[in-house]
DOVOTI-408321 format. One line per 10 residues: their letters; for each residue x, y, z of C-alpha. Coordinates in steps of 0.001 Angstrom, whole numbers, always signed. Each point is the difference from the previous one (the first is absolute). Layout:
# residues N
A) X Y Z | ... $
//
This chain:
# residues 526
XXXXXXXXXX) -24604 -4246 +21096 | -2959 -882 -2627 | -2434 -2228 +81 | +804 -3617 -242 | -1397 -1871 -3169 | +715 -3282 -1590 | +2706 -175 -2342 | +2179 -2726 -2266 | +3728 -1130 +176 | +1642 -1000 -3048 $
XXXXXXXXXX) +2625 -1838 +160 | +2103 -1911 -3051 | +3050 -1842 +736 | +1815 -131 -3213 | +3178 -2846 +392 | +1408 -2576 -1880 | +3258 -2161 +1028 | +3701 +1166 -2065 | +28 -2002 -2890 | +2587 +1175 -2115 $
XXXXXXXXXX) +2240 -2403 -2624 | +2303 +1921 -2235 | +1221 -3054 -1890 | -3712 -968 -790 | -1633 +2345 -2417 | -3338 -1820 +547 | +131 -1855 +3226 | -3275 -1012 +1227 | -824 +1443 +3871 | +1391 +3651 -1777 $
XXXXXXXXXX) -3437 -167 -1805 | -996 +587 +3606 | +851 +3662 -180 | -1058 +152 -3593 | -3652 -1226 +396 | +133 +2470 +3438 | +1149 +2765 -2185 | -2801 -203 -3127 | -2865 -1449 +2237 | +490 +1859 +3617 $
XXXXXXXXXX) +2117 +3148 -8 | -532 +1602 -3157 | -3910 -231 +131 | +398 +1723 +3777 | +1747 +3124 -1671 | -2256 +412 -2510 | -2931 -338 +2009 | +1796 +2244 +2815 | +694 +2675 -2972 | -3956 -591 -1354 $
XXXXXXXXXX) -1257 +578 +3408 | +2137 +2947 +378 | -783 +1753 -3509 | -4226 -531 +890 | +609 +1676 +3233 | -974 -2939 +2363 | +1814 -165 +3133 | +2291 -2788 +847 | +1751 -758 +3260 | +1631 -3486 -548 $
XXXXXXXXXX) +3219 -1583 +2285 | +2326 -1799 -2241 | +2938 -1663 +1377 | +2328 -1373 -2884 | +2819 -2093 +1616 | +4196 +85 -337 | -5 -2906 -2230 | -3174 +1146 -2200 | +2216 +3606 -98 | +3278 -1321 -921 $
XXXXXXXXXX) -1562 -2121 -3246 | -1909 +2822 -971 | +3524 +2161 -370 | +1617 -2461 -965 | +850 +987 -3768 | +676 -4187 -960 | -3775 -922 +1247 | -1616 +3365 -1741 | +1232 -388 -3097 | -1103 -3674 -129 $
XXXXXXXXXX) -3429 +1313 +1226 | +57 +1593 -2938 | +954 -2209 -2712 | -2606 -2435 +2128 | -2617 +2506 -1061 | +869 -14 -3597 | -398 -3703 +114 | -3288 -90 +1247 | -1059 +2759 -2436 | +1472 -1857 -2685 $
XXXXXXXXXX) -2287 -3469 +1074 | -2619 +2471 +278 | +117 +766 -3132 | +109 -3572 -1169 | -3037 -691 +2253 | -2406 +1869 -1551 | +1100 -1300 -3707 | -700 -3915 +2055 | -3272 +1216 +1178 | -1155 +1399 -2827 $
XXXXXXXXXX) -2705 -1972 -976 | -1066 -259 +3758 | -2477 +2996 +1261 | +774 -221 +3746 | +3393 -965 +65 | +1125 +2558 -2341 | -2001 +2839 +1750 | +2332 -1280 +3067 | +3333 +107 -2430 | -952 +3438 -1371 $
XXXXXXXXXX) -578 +950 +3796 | +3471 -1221 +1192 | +2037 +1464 -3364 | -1898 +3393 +941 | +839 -170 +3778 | +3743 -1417 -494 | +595 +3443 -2452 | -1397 +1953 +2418 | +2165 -1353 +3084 | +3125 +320 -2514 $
XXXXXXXXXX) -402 +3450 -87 | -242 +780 +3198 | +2954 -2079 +605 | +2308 +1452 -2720 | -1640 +3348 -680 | -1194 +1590 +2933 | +1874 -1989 +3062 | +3286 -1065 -2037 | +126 -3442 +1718 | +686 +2184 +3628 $
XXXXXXXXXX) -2835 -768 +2145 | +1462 +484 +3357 | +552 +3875 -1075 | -4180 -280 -991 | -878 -1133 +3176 | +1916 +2716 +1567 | -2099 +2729 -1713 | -3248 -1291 +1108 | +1073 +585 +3735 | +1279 +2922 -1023 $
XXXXXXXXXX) -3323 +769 -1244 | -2187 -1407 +2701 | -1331 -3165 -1064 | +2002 -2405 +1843 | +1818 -675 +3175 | +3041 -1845 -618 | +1427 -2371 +2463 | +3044 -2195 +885 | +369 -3485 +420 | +2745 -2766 +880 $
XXXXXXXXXX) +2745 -81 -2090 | -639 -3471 -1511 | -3270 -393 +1384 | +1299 -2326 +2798 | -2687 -1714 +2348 | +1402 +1917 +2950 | -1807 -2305 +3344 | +2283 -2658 -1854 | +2709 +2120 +284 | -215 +1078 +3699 $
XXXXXXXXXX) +2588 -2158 +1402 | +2577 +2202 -1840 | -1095 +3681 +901 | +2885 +804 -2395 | -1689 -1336 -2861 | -3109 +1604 +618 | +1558 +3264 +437 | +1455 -473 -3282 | -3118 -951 -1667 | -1849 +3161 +1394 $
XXXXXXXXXX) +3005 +3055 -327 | +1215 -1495 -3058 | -4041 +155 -1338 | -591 +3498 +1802 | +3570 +1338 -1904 | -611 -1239 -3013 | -3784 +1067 -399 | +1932 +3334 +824 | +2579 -161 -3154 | -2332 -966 -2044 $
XXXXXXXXXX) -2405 +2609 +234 | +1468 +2695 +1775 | -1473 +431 +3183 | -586 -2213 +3049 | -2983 -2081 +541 | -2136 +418 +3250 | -1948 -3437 -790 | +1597 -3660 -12 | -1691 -2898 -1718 | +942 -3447 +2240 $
XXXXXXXXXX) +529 -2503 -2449 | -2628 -1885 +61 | -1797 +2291 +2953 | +3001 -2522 +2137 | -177 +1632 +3426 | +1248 -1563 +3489 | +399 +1988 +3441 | +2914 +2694 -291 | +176 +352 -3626 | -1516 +3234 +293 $
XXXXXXXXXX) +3325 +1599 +1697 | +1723 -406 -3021 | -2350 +1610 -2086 | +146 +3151 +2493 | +3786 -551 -107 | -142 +1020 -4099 | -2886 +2787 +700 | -2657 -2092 -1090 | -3624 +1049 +739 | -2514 -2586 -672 $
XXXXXXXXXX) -178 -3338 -1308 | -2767 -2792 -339 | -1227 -3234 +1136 | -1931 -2749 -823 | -3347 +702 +1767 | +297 -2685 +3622 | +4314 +1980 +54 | -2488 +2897 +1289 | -3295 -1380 +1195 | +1849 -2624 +2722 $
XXXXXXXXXX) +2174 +2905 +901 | +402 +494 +4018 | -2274 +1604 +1305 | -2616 -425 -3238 | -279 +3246 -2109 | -2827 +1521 +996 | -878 +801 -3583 | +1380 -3566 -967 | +1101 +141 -3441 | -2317 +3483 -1246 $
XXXXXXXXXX) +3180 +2374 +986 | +3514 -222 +840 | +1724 -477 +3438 | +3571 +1204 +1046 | +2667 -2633 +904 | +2425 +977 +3202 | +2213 +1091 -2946 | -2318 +2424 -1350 | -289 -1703 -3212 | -3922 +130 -1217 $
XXXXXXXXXX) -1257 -3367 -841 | -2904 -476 -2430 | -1918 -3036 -709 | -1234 -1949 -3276 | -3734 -316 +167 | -876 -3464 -689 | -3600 +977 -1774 | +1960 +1712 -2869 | +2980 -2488 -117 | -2802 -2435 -609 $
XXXXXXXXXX) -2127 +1776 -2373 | +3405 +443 -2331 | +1930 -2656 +510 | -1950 -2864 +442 | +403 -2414 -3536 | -3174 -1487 +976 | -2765 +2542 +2131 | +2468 +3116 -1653 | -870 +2381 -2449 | +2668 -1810 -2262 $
XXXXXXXXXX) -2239 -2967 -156 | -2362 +937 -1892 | -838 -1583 -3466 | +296 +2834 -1880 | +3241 +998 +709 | +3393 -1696 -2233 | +1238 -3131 +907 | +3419 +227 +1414 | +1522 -3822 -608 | -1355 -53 -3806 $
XXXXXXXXXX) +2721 +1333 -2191 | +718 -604 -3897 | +3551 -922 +1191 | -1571 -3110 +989 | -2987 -864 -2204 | +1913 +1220 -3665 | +3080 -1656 -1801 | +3357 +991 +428 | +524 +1887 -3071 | -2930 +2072 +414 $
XXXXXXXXXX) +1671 +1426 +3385 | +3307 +1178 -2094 | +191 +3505 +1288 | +156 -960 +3791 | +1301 -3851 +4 | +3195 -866 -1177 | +1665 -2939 -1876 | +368 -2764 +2470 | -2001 +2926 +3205 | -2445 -1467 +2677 $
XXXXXXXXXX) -3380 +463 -1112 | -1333 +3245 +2461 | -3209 +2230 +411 | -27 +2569 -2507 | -2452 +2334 +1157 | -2385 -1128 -3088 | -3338 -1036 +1763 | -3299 -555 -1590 | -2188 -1359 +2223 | -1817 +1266 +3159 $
XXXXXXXXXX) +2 -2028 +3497 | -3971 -1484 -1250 | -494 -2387 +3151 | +2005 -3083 +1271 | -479 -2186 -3355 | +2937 -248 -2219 | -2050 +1558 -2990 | +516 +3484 +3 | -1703 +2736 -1611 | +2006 +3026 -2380 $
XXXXXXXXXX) +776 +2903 +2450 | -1433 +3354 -1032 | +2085 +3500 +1146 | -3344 +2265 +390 | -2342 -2067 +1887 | +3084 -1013 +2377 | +1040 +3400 +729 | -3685 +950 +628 | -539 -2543 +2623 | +2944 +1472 +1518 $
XXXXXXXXXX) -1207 +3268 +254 | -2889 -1961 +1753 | +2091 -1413 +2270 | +1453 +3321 +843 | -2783 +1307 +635 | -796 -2716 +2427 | +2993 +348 +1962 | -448 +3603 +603 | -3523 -601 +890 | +1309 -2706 +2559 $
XXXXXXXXXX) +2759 +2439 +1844 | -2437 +2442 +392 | -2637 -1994 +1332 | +2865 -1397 +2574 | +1171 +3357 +951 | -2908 +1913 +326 | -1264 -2411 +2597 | +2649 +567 +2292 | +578 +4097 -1130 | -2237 +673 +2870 $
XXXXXXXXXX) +1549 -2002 +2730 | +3497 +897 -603 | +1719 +3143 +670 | +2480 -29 -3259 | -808 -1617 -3566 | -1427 -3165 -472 | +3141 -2159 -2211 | -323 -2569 -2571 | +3501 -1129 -494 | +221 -1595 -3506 $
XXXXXXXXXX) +3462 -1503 -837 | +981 -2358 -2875 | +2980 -1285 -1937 | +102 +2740 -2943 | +379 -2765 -2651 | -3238 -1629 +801 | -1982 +3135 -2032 | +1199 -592 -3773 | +2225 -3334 +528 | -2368 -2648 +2018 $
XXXXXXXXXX) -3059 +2161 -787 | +12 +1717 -3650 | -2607 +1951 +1018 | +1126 +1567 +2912 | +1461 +3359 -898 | -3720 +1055 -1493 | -763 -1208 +3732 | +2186 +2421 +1184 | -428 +2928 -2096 | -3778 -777 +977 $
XXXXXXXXXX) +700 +20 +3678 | +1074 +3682 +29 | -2438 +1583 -2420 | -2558 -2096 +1938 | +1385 +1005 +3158 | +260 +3761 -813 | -3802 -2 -1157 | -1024 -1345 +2987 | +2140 +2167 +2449 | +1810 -2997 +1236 $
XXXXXXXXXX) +3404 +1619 +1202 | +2717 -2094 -985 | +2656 +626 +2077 | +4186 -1006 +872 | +1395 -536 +3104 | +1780 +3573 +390 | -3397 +1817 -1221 | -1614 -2381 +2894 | +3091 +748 +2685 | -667 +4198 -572 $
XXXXXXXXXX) -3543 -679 +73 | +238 -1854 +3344 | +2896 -189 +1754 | -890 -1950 +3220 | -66 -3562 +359 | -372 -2632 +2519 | +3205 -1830 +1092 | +95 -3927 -818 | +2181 -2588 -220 | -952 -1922 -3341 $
XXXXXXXXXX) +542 -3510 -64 | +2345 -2307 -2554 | -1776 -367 -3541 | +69 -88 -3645 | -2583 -66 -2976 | +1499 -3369 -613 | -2268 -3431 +127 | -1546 -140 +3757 | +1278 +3406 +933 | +3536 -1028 +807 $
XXXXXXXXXX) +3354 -1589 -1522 | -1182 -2982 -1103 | +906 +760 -3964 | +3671 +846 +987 | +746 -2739 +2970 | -509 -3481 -1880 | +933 -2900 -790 | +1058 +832 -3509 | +1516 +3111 +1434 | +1348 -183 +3374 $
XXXXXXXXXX) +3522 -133 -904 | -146 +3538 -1271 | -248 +1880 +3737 | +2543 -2063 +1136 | +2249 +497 -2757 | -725 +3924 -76 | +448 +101 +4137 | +3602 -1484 -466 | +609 +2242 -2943 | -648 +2771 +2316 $
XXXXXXXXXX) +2136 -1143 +2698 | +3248 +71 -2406 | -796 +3331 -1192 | -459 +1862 +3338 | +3840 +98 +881 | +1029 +1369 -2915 | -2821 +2913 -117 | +1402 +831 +3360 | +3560 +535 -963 | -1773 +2370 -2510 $
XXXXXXXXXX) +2588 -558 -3213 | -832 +2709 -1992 | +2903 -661 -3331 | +1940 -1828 -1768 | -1208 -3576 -2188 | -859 -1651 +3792 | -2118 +2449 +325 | -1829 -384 -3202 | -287 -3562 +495 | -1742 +497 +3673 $
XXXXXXXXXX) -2425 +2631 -1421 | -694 -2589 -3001 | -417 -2807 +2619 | -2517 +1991 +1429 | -1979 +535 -2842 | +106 -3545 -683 | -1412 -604 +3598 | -2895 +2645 -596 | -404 -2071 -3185 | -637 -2942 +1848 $
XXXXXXXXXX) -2322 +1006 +2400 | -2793 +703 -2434 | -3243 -1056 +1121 | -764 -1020 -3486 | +2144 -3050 -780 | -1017 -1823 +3127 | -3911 +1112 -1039 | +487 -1675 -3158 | +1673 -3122 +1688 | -3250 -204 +2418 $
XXXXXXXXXX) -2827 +526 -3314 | +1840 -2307 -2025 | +199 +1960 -3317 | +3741 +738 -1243 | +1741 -1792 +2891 | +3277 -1247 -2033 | +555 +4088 -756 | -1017 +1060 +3293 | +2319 -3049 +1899 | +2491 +1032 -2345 $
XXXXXXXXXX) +261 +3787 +323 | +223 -270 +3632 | +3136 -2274 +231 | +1742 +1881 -2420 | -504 +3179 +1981 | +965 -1767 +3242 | +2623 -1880 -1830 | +1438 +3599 -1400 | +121 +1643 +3695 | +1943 -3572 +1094 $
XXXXXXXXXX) +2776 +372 -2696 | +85 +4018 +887 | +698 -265 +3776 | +2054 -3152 -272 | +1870 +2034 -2273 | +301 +3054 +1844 | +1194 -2335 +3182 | +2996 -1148 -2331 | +1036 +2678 -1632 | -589 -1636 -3398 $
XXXXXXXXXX) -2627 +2340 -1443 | -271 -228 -3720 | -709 +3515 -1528 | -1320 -1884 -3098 | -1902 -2437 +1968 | -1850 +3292 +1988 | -196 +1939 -3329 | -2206 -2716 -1455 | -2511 -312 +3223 | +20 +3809 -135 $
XXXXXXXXXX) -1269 +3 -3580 | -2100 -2834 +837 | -2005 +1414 +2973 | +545 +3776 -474 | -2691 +1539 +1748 | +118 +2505 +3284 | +3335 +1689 -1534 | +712 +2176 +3350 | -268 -3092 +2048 | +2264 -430 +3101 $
XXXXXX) +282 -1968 +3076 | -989 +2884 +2277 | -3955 -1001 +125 | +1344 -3471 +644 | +1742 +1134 +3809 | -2373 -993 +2961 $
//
């Protein structure tokens, strides 16, 4: 074996809920994926591809979930992506004729007219709207580990008293990760990092390697990880558990001690679809739309006054390049304290929600791109789980403890008040569904309506929608989207029970929630 050193893990979780409304050429929560698209994922590939053409070594793990998958393929939501782009280059273009007369706004409206040509072609030109196929390639090529995750991104310690419905969450995420990209993952994102007792059988049931935690899943583990939360430990299962490090979570995520907080960097909540006049937001509002962000932001955070001073690109992206710098300064610092006392590396494990670098924080794929060049010129291995499993096979054996990166560690944002109802709801769901995956009907329009119902339940289940409920943000949508998947599974097993299926009826949910298109009941049998 070599020598031990310190080393960095990567990790982006890249999810958003299904949001998909064919009737509704410009429904609102769709701008989800849309902002995700422009802001998140394209700037990743291109500064995967820049990083890969100037010969600087990248080792990132990426998981991108089901429901993230399906609206990327889905040809409805790409080609609104982009006619979504040539809106925004089209205000773009009216931006910088507005700011005109105005030195620092305009330098920010030629900036975003420059960038949004730029990310158009990418999108058209060189990735032709297919950016599961472009993810693909860079595993292929060695920059990232891909990984699975729950099919809907259900909060599975909710969950546990129907096994069946977890099972379903993780096969149908572990199959689907499979279909979409050709091979099977070894890796398994929890939703949420939502681990209780047991869960790790199923993972080893699908041939699932590692997963993580949130950092007290691991370090309250029986007996306490001797390297607490610097290296993995084996479950019973065999499944390698790896912990977030609460240092870097902080240093990154934090909106008020984070890197993000800093004056310097753009202002998320100040948008011109806001601050200007209806008619000067033609290309992306509508006659008679909701007013919405539209990406358009000219000031930087400043402090906590409501005055707020023009953003600048350059000086932002330098200061992240600082902060880069810093962070890489910070994990080695950590790990080379402890390189000596351990007999494998030393492991900062850095996860984060893959939309936070470009969506919450502009700024944050020049953070990234920094990270790695910084990381490479300091011989700071970054590493994934599988190059850290070859590298080290052994592990202690521990039994982690019930957590989540959720507020207080635990399931506090999906058992409330405002959302209690939902687990109920989604446990009685469950317990219609299991007779009829065990009488395994495999044809005919019963059949179809059972597999359909299922979807529906997975639909359900989304950790999202009862997140939303508990933050108070889009709660009539959220409320909303979960009865009318629970009330869809209802009117499919009633129907099913009666013998009065409507083929029409089905054919309309179908089109409505299309997604997982080999789905059957199997992953659904205890």
């Amino acid at each position: 074996m070599r020598q031990p050193r310190g080393a960095l893990m990567l990790v982006l979780h890249a999810h958003l809920p299904f949001v998909r409304h064919p009737d509704d050429e410009d429904h609102l929560e769709e701008e989800w994926l849309r902002e995700a698209v422009l802001e998140c994922y394209l700037p990743l590939l291109e500064l995967l591809e820049r990083l890969h053409a100037d010969g600087v070594p990248v080792r990132l793990t990426l998981s991108l979930t089901p429901t993230l998958v399906a609206m990327l393929e889905d040809p409805l939501l790409r080609a609104r992506i982009g006619r979504r782009l040539d809106r925004q280059r089209a205000l773009a273009a009216r931006e910088v004729r507005r700011t005109a007369a105005d030195g620092g706004p305009n330098a920010v409206a030629r900036f975003y007219a420059a960038r949004l040509d730029r990310l158009a072609g990418l999108w058209n030109d060189r990735y032709r709207g297919a950016l599961v196929p472009a993810f693909a390639a860079l595993r292929d090529r060695g920059q990232v580990e891909l990984i699975a995750s729950g099919a809907t991104h259900g909060f599975l310690p909710l969950l546990r008293p129907a096994p069946e419905a977890v099972r379903g969450q993780v096969a149908v995420g572990a199959s689907e990760h499979a279909r979409a990209f050709g091979q099977r993952s070894s890796g398994f994102w929890l939703p949420e990092c939502g681990y209780y007792p047991g869960l790790e059988r199923l993972l080893a049931d699908e041939g699932l390697r590692f997963t993580f935690l949130d950092a007290h899943g691991l370090a309250d583990a029986e007996p306490r990880p001797l390297l607490s939360v610097r290296a993995p430990a084996f479950t019973e299962a065999g499944v390698a558990v790896y912990a977030r490090d609460p240092e870097a979570s902080e240093q990154v995520w934090s909106a008020e001690v984070g890197y993000p907080a800093d004056p310097v960097y753009r202002d998320f909540y100040r948008d011109i679809g806001w601050d200007l006049p209806e008619d000067a937001l033609a290309p992306v509002l509508g006659p008679g739309r909701p007013r919405r962000a539209t990406g358009f932001k000219y000031h930087r955070i400043t402090g906590p006054r409501m005055e707020k001073a023009v953003w600048a690109p350059e000086p932002a992206f330098a200061r992240a390049r600082e902060h880069a710098r810093h962070f890489v300064r910070r994990v080695q610092a950590r790990t080379e304290a402890l390189v000596g006392r351990m007999e494998r590396d030393a492991l900062v494990v850095a996860p984060y929600d893959a939309e936070l670098f470009g969506h919450w924080w502009f700024e944050g794929p020049v953070f990234l791109e920094a990270l790695f060049r910084e990381a490479a010129a300091a011989k700071l291995a970054v590493v994934t789980p599988a190059d850290d499993l070859q590298a080290w096979p052994e592990a202690q054996v521990v039994s982690p403890v019930e957590s989540s990166w959720g507020e207080h560690g635990h399931a506090s944002m999906w058992l409330d008040p405002v959302n209690d109802w939902i687990p109920q709801a989604l446990y009685g769901c469950a317990q219609m569904l299991a007779p009829f995956a065990r009488l395994g009907r495999s044809e005919g329009v019963e059949a179809r309506a059972l597999v359909q119902a299922f979807r529906e339940l997975l639909l359900a289940q989304s950790s999202d929608f009862a997140f939303i409920l508990r933050s108070g943000t889009v709660t009539a949508y959220a409320r909303a989207r979960v009865q009318a998947h629970l009330a869809g599974f209802l009117e499919l097993v009633r129907s099913v029970r009666k013998g009065t299926v409507d083929p029409l009826r089905l054919h309309a949910l179908e089109q409505r929630d299309n997604l997982f298109p080999g789905l059957t009941l199997r992953p659904f049998r205890a």
